[in-house]
C-alpha positions in Angstrom: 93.2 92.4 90.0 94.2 88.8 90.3 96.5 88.0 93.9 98.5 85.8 94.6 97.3 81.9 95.5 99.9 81.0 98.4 100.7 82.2 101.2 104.1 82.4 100.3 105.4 86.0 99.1 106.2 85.8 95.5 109.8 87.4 94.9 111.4 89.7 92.4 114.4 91.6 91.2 112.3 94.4 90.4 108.6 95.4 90.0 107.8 98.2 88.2 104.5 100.6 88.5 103.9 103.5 85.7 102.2 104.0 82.2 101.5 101.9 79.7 100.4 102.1 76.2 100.5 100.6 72.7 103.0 102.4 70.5 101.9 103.2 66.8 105.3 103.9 65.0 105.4 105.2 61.9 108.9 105.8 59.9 108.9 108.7 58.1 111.1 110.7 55.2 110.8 113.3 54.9 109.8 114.5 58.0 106.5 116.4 57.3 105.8 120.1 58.3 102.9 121.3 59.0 100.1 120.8 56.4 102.7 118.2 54.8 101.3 115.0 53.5 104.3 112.2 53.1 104.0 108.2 53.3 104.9 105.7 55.8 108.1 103.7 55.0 107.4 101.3 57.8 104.5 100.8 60.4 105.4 99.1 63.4 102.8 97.9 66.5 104.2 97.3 69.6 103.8 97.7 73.6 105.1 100.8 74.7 105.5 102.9 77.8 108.7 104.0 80.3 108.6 101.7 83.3 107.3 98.2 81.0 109.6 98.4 78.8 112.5 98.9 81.1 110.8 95.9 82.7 111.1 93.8 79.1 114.8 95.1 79.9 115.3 94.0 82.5 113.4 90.2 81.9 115.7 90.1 78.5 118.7 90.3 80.4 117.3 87.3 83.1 115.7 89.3 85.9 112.9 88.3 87.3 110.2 91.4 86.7 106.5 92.3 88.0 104.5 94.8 86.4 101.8 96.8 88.6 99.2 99.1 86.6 96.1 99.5 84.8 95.2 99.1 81.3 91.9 99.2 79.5 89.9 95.5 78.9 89.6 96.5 75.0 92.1 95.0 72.3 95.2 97.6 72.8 94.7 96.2 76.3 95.1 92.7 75.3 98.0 93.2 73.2 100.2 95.0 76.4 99.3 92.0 78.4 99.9 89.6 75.8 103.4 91.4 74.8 104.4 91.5 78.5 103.6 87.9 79.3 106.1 86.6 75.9 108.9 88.3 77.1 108.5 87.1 80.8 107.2 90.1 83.0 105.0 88.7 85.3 101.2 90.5 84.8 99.1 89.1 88.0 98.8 92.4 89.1 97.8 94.2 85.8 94.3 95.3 86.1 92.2 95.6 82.5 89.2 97.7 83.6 86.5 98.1 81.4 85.6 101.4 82.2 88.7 103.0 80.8 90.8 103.0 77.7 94.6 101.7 76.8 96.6 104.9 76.6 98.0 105.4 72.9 100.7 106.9 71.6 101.5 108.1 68.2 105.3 108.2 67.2 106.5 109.9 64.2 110.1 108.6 63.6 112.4 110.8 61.0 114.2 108.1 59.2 117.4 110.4 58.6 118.0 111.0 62.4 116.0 108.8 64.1 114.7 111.4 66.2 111.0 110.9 67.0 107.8 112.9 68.4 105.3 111.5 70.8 101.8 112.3 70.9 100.2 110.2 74.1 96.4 109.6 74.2 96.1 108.7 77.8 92.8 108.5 79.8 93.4 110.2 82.8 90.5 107.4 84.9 93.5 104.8 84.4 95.1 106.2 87.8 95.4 103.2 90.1 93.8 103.4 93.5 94.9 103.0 97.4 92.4 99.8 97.3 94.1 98.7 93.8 97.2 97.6 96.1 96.0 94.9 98.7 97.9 92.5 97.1 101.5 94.0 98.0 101.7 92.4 101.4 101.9 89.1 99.4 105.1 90.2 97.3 108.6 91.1 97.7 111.5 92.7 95.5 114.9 94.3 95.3 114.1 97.1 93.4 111.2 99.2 92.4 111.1 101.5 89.5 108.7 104.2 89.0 108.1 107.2 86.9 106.3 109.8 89.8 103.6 109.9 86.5 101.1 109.3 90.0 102.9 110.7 92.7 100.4 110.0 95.4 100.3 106.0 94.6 104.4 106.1 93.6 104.8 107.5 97.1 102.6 104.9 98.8 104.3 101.7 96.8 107.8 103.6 97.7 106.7 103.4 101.2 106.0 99.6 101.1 109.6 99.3 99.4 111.3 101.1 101.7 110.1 99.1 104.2 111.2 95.4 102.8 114.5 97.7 102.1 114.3 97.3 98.9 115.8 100.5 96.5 113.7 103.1 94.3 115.0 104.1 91.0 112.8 107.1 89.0 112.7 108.2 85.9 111.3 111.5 84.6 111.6 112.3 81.3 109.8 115.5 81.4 108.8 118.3 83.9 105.8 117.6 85.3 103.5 118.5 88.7 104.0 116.5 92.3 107.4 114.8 91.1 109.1 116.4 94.2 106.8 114.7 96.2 108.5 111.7 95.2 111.9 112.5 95.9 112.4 111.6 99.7 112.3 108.1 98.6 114.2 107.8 95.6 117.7 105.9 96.1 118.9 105.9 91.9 117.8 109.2 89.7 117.9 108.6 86.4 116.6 111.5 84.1 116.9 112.9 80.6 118.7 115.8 80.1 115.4 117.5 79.3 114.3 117.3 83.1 117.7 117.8 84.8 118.4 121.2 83.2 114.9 122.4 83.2 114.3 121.3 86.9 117.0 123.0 88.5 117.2 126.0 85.7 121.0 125.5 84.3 122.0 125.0 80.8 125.1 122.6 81.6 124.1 118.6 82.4 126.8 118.6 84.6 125.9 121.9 86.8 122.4 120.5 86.8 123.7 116.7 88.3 125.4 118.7 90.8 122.4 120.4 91.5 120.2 117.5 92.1 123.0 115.5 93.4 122.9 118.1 96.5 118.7 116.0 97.4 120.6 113.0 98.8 119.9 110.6 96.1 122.9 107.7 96.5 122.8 108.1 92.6 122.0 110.8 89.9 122.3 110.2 86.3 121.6 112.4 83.7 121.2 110.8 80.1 122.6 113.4 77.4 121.5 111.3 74.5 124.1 109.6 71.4 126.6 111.3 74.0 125.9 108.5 76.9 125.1 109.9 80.4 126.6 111.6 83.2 127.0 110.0 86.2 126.8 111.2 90.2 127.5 109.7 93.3 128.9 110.7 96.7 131.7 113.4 95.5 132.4 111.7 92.1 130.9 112.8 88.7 132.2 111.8 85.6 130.8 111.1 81.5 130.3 108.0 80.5 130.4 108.1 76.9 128.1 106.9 74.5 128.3 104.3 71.7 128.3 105.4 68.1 126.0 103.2 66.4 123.5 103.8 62.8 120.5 105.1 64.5 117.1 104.0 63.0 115.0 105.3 66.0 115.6 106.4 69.7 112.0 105.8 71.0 112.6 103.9 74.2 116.1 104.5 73.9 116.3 105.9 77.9 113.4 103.3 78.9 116.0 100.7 77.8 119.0 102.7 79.5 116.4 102.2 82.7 116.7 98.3 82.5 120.2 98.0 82.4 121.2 100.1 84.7 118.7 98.5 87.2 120.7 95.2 86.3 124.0 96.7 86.8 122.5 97.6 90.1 120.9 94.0 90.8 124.5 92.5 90.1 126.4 95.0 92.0 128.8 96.4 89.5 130.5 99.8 89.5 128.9 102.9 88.7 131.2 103.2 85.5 130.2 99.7 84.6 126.9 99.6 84.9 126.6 103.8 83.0 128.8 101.8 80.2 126.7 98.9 79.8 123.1 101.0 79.8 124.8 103.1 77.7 125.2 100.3 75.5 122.0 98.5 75.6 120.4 101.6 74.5 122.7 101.8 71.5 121.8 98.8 70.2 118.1 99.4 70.6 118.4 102.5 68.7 119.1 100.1 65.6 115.6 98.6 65.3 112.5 100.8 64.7 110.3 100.8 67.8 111.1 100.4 72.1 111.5 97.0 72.3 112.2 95.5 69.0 116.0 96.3 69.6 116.1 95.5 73.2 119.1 93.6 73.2 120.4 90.2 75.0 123.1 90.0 78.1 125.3 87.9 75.5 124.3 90.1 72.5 125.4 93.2 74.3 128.6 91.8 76.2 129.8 91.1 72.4 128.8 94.5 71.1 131.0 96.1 74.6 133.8 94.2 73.9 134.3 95.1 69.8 134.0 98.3 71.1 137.5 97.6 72.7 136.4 97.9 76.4 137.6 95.3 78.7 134.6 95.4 81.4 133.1 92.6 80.0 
């Protein structure tokens, strides 16, 4: 792990801790069934991962980003560092070990929908350790973002947030063990549709915002795909609707959605603004093949807003 040289706390917008991994894309059509054999249209190599690519996000629009994590020190390893560093995440505290492996994952893309499946290959040593953090006393941010994938280390970094008063966002994609554990210190929910309706056991996004709206978060939002998200704070829920656009893939699609809300936040917008401009960033990712290729920039995605007719921007 390399630390900081001064004594001075280095400062961010937001510093991000969760997975990472290499994405191997492949676009596909047909979509095979089993025992199908089909070819590749196009193959496509590229860093992957919930919480660092919200953090390319967020770096793409001009905030200034940390990552905190493990990777392996093998070549998938060298290509998330190298990917994070071009696109201005700061990777000090990204620690290559060479006793584990870079998590893979394998992404079958349907060229007629854009709908994708995920295989992850992810070596369960790459958890990060109590003694992996010494260096946290030397940094400071406005948000962290997390993804409760370890709740016991999430919960500890959320502590250290908490206490500079900084804000927590989470996002969980799917169910998964200990993410309650995590909750007490989330400020900004931000889930897929997926989680929210399976979590609380209702069939209707906007029971199931309700439902988790009832923890205390300041803010719930439920992503509902092409349709945009659905929005809670306080006693106010509303849709936010989506924008149409010709989908080549929606890998990364919510990791994106991530990073711009987390900028909305960081500029202090409205709720509605900040839903329609995530919503937005994500619909223009979902026009390149891959998580980040697409990632739009602030100017880029203003434009796209305001031929849409909206007057936010």
């Amino acid at each position: 792990m390399v630390k900081s040289d001064s004594n001075k706390k280095n400062r961010y917008d937001c510093v991000g801790l969760g997975v990472n991994a290499v994405d191997y894309l492949c676009l596909l059509d047909p979509y095979p069934h089993v025992d199908d054999k089909v070819d590749v249209i196009k193959l496509s190599v590229q860093g992957g991962g919930p919480v660092p690519t919200a953090l390319v996000t967020l770096a793409r629009l001009g905030a200034r980003v940390c990552y905190i994590g493990k990777v392996g020190d093998d070549p998938e390893g060298r290509l998330v560092k190298s990917e994070l560093q071009k696109e201005g995440v700061d990777v000090r505290f990204l620690w290559c070990d060479k006793k584990i492996k870079t998590a893979k994952a394998f992404i079958w893309v349907d060229k007629n929908s854009g709908e994708r499946t995920v295989a992850l290959d992810r070596d369960k040593k790459d958890n990060l350790k109590k003694e992996d953090l010494k260096f946290l006393n030397s940094i400071s941010t406005r948000f962290l973002h997390i993804d409760a994938r370890e709740p016991e280390i999430n919960v500890l970094v959320a502590r250290w947030a908490k206490k500079q008063n900084a804000e927590v966002c989470l996002d969980v994609g799917s169910l998964r063990k200990g993410v309650e554990k995590v909750f007490p210190f989330v400020d900004h929910l931000i889930v897929s549709r997926r989680f929210a309706c399976g979590f609380v056991k209702r069939s209707d996004p906007f029971k199931a915002c309700k439902e988790l709206m009832k923890r205390g978060f300041k803010t719930v939002v439920v992503t509902i795909g092409e349709d945009g998200c659905i929005c809670g704070t306080g006693d106010n829920i509303f849709l936010s609707p989506g924008f149409k656009v010709k989908v080549i893939d929606t890998t990364g699609a919510g990791d994106v959605f991530h990073g711009a809300f987390i900028y909305g936040l960081l500029k202090r917008w409205s709720l509605r603004k900040i839903a329609e401009f995530a919503n937005a960033c994500a619909a223009l990712k979902c026009k390149r093949l891959g998580g980040r290729a697409g990632i739009p920039s602030l100017r880029k995605v203003k434009n796209f807003i305001k031929n849409f007719g909206s007057s936010s921007f």
